[in-house]
N, CA, C and O atoms as a GROMACS GRO file, in nm:
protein
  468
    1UNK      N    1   0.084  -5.682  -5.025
    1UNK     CA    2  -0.046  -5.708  -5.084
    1UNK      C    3  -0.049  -5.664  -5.231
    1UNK      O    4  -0.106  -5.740  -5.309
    2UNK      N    5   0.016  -5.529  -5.286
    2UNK     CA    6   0.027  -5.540  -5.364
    2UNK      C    7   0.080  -5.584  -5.499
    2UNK      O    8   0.041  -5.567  -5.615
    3UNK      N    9   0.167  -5.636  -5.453
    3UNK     CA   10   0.245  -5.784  -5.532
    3UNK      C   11   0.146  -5.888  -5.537
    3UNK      O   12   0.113  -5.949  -5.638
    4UNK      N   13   0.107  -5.902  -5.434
    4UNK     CA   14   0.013  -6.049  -5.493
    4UNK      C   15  -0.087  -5.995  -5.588
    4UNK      O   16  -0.096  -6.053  -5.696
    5UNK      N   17  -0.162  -5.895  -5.565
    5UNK     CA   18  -0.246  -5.804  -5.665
    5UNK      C   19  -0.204  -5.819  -5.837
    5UNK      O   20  -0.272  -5.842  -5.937
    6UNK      N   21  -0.064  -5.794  -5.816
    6UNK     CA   22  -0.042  -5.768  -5.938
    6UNK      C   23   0.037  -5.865  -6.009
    6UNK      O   24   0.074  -5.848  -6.125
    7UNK      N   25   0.068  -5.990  -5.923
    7UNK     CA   26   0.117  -6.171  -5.957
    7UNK      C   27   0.005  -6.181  -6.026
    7UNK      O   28   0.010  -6.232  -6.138
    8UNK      N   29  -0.155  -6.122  -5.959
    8UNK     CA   30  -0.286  -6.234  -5.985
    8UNK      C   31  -0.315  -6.169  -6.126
    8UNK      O   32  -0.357  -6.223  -6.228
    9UNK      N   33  -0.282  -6.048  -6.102
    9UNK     CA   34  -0.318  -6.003  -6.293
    9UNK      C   35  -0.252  -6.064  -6.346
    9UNK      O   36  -0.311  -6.151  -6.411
   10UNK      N   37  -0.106  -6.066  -6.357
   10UNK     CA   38  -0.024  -6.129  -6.470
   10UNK      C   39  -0.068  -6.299  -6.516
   10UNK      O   40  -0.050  -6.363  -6.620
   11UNK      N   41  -0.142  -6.338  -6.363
   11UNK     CA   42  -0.180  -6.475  -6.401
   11UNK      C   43  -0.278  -6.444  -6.494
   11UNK      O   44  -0.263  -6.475  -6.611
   12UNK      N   45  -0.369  -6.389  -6.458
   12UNK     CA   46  -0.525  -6.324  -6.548
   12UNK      C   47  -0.494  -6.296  -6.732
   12UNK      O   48  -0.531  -6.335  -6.843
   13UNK      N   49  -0.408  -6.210  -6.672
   13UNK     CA   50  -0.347  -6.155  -6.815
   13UNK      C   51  -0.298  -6.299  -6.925
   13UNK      O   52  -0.332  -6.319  -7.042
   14UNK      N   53  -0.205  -6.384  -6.834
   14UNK     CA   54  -0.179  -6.506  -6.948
   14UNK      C   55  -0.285  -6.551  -6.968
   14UNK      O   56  -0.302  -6.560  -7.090
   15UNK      N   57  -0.391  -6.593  -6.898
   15UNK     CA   58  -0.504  -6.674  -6.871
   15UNK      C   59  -0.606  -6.635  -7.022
   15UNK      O   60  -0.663  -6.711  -7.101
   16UNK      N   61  -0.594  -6.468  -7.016
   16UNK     CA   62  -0.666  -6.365  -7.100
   16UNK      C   63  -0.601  -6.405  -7.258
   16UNK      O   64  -0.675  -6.417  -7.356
   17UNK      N   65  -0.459  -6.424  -7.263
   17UNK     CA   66  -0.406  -6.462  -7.376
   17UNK      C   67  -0.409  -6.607  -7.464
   17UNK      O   68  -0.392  -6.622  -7.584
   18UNK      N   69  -0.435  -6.699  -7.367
   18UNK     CA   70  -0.451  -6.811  -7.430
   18UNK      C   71  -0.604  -6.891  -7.449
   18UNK      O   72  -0.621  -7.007  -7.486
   19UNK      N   73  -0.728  -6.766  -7.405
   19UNK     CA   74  -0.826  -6.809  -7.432
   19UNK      C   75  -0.831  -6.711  -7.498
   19UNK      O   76  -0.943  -6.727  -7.548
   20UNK      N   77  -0.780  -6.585  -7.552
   20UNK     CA   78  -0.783  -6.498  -7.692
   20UNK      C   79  -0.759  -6.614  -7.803
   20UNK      O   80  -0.829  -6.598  -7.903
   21UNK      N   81  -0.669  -6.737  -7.807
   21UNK     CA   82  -0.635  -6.792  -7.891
   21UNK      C   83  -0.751  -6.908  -7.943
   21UNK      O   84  -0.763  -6.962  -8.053
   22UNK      N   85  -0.849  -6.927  -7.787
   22UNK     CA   86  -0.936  -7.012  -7.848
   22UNK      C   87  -1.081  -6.957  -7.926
   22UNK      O   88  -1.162  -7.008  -8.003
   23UNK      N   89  -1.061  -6.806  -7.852
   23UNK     CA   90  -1.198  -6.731  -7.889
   23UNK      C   91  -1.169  -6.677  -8.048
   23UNK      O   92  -1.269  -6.637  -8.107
   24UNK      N   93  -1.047  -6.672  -8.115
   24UNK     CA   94  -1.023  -6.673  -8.243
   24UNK      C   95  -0.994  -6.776  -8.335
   24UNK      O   96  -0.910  -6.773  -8.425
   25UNK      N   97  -1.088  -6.888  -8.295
   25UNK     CA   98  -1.061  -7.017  -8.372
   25UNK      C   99  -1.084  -6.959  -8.505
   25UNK      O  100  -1.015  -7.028  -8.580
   26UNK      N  101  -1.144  -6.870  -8.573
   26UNK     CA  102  -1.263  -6.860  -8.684
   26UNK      C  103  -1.105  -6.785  -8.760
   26UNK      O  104  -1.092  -6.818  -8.878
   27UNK      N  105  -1.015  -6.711  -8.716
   27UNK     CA  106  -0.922  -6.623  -8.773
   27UNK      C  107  -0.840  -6.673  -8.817
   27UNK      O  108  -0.866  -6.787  -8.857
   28UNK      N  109  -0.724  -6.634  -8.831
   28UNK     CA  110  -0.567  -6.682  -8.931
   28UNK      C  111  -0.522  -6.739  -8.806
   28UNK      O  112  -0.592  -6.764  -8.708
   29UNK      N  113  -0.373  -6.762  -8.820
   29UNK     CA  114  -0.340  -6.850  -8.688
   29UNK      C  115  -0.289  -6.767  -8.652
   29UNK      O  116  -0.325  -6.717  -8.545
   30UNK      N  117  -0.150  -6.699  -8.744
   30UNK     CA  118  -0.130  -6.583  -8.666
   30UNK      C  119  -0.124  -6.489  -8.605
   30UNK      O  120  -0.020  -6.440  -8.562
   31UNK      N  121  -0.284  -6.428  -8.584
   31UNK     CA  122  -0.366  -6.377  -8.559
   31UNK      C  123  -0.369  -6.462  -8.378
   31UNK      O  124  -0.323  -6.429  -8.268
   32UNK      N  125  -0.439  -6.568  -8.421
   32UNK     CA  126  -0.434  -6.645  -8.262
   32UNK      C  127  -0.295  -6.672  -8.174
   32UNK      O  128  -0.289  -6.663  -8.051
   33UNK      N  129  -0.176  -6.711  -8.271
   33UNK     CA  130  -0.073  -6.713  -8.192
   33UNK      C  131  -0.039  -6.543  -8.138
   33UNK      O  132  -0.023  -6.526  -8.017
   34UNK      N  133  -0.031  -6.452  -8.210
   34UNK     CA  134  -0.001  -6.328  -8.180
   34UNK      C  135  -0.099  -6.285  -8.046
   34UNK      O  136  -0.055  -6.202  -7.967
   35UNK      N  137  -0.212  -6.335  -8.029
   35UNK     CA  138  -0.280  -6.298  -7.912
   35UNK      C  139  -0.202  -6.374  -7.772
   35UNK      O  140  -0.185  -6.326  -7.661
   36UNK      N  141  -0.167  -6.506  -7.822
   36UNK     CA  142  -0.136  -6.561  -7.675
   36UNK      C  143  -0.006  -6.491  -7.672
   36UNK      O  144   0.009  -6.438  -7.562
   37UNK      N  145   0.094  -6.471  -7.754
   37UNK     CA  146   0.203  -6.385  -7.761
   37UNK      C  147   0.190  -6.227  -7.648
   37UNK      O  148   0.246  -6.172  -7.553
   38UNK      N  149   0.108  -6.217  -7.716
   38UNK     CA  150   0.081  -6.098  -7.634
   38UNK      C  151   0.048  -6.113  -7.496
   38UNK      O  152   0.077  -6.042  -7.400
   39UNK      N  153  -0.037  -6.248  -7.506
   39UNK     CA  154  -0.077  -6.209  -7.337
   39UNK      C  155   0.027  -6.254  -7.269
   39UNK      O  156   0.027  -6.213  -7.153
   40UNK      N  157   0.160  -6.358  -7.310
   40UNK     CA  158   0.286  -6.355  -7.225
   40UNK      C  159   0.304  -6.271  -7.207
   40UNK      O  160   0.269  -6.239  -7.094
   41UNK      N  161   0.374  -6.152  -7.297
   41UNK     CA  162   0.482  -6.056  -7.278
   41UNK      C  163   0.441  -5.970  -7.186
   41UNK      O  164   0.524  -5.938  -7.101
   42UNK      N  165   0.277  -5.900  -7.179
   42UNK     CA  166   0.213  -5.831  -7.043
   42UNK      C  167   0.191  -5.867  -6.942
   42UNK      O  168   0.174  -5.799  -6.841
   43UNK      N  169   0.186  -6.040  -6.960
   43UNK     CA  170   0.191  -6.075  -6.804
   43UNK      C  171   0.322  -6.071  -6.764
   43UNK      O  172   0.344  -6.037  -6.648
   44UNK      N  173   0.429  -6.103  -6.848
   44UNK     CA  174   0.577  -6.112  -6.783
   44UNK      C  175   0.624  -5.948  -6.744
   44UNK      O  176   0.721  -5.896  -6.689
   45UNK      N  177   0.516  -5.909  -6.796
   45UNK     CA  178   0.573  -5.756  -6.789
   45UNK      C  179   0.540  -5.691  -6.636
   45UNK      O  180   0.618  -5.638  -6.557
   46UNK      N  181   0.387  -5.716  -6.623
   46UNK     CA  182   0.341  -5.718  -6.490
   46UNK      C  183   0.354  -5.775  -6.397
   46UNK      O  184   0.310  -5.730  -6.291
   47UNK      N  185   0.428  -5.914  -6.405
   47UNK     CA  186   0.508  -5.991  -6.309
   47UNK      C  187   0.651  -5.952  -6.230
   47UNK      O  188   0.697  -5.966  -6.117
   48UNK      N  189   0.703  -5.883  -6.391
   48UNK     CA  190   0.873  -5.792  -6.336
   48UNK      C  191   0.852  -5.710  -6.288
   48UNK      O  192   0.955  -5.644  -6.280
   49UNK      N  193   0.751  -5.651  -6.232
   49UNK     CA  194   0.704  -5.544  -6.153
   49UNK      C  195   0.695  -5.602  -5.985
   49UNK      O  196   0.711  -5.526  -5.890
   50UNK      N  197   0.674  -5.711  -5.974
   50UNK     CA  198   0.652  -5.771  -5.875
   50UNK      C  199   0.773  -5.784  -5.794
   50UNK      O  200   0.881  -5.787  -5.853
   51UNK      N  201   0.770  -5.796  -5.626
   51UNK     CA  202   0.933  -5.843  -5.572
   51UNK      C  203   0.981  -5.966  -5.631
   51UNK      O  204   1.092  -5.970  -5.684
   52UNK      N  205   0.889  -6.085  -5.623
   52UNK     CA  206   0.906  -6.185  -5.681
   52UNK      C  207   0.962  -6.246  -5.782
   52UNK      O  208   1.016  -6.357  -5.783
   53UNK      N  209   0.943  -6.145  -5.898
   53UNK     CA  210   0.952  -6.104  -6.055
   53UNK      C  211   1.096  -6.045  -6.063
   53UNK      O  212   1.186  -6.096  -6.129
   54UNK      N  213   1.108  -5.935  -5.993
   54UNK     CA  214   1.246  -5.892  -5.965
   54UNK      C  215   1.377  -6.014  -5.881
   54UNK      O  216   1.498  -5.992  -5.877
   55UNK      N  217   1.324  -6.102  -5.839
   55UNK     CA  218   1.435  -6.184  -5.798
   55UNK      C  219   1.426  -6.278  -5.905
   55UNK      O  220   1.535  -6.291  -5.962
   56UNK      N  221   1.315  -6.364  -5.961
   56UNK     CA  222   1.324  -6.430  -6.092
   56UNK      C  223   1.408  -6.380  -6.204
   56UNK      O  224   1.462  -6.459  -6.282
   57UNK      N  225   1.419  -6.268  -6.213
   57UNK     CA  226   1.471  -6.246  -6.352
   57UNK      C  227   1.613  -6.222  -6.372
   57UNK      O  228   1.688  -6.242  -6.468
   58UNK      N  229   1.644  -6.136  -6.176
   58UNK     CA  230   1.790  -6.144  -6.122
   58UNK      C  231   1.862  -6.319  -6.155
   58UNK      O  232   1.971  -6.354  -6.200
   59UNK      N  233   1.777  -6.373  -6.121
   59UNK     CA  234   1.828  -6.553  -6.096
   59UNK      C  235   1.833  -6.584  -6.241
   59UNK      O  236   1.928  -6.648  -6.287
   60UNK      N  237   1.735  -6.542  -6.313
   60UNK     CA  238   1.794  -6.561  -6.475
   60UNK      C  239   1.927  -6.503  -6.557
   60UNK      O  240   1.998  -6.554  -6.643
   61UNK      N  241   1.928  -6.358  -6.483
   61UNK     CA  242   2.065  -6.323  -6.531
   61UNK      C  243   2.198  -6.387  -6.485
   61UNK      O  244   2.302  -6.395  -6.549
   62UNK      N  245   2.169  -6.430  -6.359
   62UNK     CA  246   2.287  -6.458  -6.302
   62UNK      C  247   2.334  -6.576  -6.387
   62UNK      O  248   2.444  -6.595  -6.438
   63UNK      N  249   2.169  -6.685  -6.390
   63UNK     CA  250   2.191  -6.819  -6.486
   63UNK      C  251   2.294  -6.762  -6.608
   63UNK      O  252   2.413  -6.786  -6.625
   64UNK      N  253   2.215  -6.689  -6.676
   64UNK     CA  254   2.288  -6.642  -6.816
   64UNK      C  255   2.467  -6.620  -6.783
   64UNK      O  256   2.545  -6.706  -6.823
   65UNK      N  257   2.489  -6.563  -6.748
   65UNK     CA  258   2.629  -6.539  -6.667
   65UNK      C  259   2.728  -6.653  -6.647
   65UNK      O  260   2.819  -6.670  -6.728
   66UNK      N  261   2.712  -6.727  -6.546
   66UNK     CA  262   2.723  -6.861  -6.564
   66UNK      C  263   2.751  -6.920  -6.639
   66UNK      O  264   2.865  -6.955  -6.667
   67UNK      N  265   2.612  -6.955  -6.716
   67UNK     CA  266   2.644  -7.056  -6.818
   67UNK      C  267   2.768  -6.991  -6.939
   67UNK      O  268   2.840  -7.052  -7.018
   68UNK      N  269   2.757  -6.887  -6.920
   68UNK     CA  270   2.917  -6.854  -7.014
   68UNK      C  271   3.016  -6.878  -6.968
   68UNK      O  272   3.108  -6.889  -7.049
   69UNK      N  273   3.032  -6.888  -6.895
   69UNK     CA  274   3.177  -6.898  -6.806
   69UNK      C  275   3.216  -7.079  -6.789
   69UNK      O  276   3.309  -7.128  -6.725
   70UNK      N  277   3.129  -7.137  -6.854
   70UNK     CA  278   3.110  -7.268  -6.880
   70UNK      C  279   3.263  -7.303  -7.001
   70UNK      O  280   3.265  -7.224  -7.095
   71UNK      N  281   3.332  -7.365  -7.001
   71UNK     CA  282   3.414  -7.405  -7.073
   71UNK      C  283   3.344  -7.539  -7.126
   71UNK      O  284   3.290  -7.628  -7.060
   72UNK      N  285   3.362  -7.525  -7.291
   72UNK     CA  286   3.284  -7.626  -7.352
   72UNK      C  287   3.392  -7.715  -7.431
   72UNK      O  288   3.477  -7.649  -7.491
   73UNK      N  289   3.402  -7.844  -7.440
   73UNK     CA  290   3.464  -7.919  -7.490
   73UNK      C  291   3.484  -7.844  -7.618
   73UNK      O  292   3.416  -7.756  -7.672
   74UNK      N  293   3.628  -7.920  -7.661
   74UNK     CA  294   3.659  -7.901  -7.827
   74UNK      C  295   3.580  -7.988  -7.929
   74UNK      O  296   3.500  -8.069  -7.882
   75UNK      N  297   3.594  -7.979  -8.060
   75UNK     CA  298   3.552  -8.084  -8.133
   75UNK      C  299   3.616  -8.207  -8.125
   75UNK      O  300   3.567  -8.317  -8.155
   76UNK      N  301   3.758  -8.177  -8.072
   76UNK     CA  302   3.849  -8.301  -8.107
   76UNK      C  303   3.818  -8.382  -7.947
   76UNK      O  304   3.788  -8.501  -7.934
   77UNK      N  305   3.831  -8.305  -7.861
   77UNK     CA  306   3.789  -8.343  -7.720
   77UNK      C  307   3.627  -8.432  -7.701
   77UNK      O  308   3.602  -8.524  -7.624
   78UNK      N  309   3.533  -8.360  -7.806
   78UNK     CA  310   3.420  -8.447  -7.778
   78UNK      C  311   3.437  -8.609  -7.871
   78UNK      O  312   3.387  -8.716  -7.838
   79UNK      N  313   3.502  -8.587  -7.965
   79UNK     CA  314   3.549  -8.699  -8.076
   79UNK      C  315   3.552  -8.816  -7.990
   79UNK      O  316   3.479  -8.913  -7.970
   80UNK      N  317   3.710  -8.754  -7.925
   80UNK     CA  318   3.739  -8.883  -7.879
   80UNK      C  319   3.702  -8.933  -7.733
   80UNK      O  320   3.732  -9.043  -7.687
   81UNK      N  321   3.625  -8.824  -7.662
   81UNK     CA  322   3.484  -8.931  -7.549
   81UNK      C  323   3.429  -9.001  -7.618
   81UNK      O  324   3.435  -9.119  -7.582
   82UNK      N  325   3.368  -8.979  -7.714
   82UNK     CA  326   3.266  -9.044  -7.793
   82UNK      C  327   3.329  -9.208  -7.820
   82UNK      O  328   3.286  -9.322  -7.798
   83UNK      N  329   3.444  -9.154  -7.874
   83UNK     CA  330   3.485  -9.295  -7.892
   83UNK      C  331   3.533  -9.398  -7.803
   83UNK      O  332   3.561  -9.516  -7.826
   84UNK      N  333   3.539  -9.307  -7.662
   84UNK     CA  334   3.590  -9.390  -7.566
   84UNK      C  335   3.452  -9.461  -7.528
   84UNK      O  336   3.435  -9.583  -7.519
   85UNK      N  337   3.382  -9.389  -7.513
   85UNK     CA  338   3.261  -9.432  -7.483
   85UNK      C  339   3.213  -9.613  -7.555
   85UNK      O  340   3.187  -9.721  -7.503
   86UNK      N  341   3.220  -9.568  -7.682
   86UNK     CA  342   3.179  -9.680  -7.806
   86UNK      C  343   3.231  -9.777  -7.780
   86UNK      O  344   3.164  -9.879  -7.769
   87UNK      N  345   3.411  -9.779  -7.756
   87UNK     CA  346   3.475  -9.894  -7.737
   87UNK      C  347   3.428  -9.938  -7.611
   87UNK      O  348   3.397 -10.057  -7.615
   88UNK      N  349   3.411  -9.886  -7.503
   88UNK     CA  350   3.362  -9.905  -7.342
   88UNK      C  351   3.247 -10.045  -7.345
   88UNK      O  352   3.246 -10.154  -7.287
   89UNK      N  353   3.143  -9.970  -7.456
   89UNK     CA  354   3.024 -10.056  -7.483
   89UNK      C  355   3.040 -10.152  -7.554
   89UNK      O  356   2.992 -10.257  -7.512
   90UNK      N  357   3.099 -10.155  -7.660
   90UNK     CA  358   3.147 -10.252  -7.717
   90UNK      C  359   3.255 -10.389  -7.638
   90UNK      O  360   3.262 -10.508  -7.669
   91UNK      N  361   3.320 -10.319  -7.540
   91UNK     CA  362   3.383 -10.413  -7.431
   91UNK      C  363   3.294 -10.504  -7.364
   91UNK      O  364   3.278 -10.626  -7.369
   92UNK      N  365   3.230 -10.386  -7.283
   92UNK     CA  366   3.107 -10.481  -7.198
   92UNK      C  367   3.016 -10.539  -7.263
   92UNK      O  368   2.923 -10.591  -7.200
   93UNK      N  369   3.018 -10.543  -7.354
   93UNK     CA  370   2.882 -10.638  -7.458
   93UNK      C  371   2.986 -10.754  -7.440
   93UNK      O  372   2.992 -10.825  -7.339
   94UNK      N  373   3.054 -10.763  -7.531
   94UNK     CA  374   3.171 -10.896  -7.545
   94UNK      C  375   3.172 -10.963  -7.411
   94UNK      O  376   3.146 -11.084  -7.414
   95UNK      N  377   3.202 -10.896  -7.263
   95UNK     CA  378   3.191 -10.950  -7.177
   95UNK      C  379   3.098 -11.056  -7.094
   95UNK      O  380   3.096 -11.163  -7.033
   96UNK      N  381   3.012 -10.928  -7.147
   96UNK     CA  382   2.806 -10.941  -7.069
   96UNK      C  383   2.804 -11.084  -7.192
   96UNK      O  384   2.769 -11.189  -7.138
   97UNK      N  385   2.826 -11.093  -7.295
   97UNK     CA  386   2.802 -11.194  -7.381
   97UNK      C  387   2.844 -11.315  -7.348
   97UNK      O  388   2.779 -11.417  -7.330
   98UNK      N  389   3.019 -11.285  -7.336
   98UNK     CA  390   3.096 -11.436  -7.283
   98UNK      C  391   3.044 -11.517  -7.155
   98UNK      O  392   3.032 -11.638  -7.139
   99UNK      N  393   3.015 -11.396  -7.056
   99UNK     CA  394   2.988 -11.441  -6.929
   99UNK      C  395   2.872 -11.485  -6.928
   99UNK      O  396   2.850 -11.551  -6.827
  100UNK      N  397   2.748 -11.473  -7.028
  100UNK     CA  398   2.638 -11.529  -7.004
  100UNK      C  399   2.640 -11.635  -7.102
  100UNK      O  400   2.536 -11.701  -7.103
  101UNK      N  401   2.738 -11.674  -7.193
  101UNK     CA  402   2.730 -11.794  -7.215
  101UNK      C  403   2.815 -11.904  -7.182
  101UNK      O  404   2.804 -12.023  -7.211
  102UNK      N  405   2.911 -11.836  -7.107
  102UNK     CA  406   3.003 -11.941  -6.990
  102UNK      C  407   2.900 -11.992  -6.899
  102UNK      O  408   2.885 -12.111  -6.872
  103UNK      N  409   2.833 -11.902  -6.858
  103UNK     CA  410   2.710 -11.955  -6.737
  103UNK      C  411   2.595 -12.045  -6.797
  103UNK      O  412   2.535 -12.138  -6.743
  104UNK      N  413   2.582 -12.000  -6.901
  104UNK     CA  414   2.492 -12.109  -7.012
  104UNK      C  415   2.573 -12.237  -7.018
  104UNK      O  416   2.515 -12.341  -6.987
  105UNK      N  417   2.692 -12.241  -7.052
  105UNK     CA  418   2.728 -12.389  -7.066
  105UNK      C  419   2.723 -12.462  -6.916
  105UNK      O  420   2.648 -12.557  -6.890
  106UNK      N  421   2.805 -12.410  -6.833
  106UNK     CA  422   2.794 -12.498  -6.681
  106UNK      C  423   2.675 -12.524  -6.639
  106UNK      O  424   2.643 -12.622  -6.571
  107UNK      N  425   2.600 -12.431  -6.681
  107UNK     CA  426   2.474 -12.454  -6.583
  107UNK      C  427   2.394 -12.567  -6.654
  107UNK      O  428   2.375 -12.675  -6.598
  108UNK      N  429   2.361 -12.548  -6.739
  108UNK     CA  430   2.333 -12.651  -6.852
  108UNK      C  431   2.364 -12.776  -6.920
  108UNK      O  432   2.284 -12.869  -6.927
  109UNK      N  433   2.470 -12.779  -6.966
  109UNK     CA  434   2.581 -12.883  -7.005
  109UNK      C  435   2.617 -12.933  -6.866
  109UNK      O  436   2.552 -13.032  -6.831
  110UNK      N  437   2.702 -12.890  -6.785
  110UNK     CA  438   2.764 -12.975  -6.668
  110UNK      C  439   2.642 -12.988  -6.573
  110UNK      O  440   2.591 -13.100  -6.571
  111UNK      N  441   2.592 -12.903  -6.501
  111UNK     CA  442   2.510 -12.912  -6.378
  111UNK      C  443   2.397 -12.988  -6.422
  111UNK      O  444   2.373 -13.092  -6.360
  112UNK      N  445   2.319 -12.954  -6.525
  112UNK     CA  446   2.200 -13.049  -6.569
  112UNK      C  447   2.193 -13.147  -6.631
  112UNK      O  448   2.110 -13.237  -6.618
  113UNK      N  449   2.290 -13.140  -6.715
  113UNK     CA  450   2.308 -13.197  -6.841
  113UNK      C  451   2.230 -13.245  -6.967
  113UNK      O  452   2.205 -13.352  -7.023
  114UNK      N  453   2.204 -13.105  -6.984
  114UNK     CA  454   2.096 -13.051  -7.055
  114UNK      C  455   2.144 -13.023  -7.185
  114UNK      O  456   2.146 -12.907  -7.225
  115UNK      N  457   2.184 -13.123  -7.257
  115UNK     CA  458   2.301 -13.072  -7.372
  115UNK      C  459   2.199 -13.063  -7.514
  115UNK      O  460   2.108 -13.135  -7.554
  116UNK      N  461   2.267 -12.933  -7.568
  116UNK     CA  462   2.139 -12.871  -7.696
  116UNK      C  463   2.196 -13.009  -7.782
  116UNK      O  464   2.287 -13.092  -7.780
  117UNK      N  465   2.082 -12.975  -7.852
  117UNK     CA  466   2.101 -13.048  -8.016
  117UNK      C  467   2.116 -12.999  -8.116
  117UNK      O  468   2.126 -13.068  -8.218
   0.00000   0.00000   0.00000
């Protein structure tokens, strides 16, 4: 119970921060952004307090972790996907092109005989 208690503040608390931002229309901005600022960081604060909060942030580290262990292409490695790619498209255009105007002539010219001018 007391986790949900203290989920419902942190909701309150953001809730508290981003109508600080509308109740200071009249002020600087930074002034208004610094309020909703604030009301994240205390709600996230009062959230990591939570069981809930404590497995969220575990699952973020782990993310973080992870994603390093990520092997990222080279420059020269992304180069030449890229270019495989280009020629790929450039293939199937030529194709998608020929073949729809091979089908343009038979269908047209021979089957109808529907010949342009």
């Amino acid at each position: 119970m007391a986790d949900k208690i203290k989920f419902s503040l942190a909701l309150v608390l953001l809730a508290a921060g981003v109508a600080g931002f509308y109740l200071l229309s009249g002020q600087a901005m930074i002034l208004r952004v610094l309020a909703v600022l604030a009301g994240v960081a205390v709600a996230a604060a009062v959230a990591w307090k939570t069981a809930q909060g404590q497995r969220f942030f575990a699952f973020a580290n782990e993310s973080v972790v992870e994603a390093r262990k990520v092997v990222w292409p080279t420059r020269k490695e992304t180069m030449q996907t890229t270019a495989m790619v280009f020629a790929f498209v450039v293939v199937m255009a030529l194709f998608l092109y020929l073949t729809d105007k091979s089908l343009e002539w038979v269908l047209y010219d021979l089957v109808l005989g529907w010949k342009k001018s």
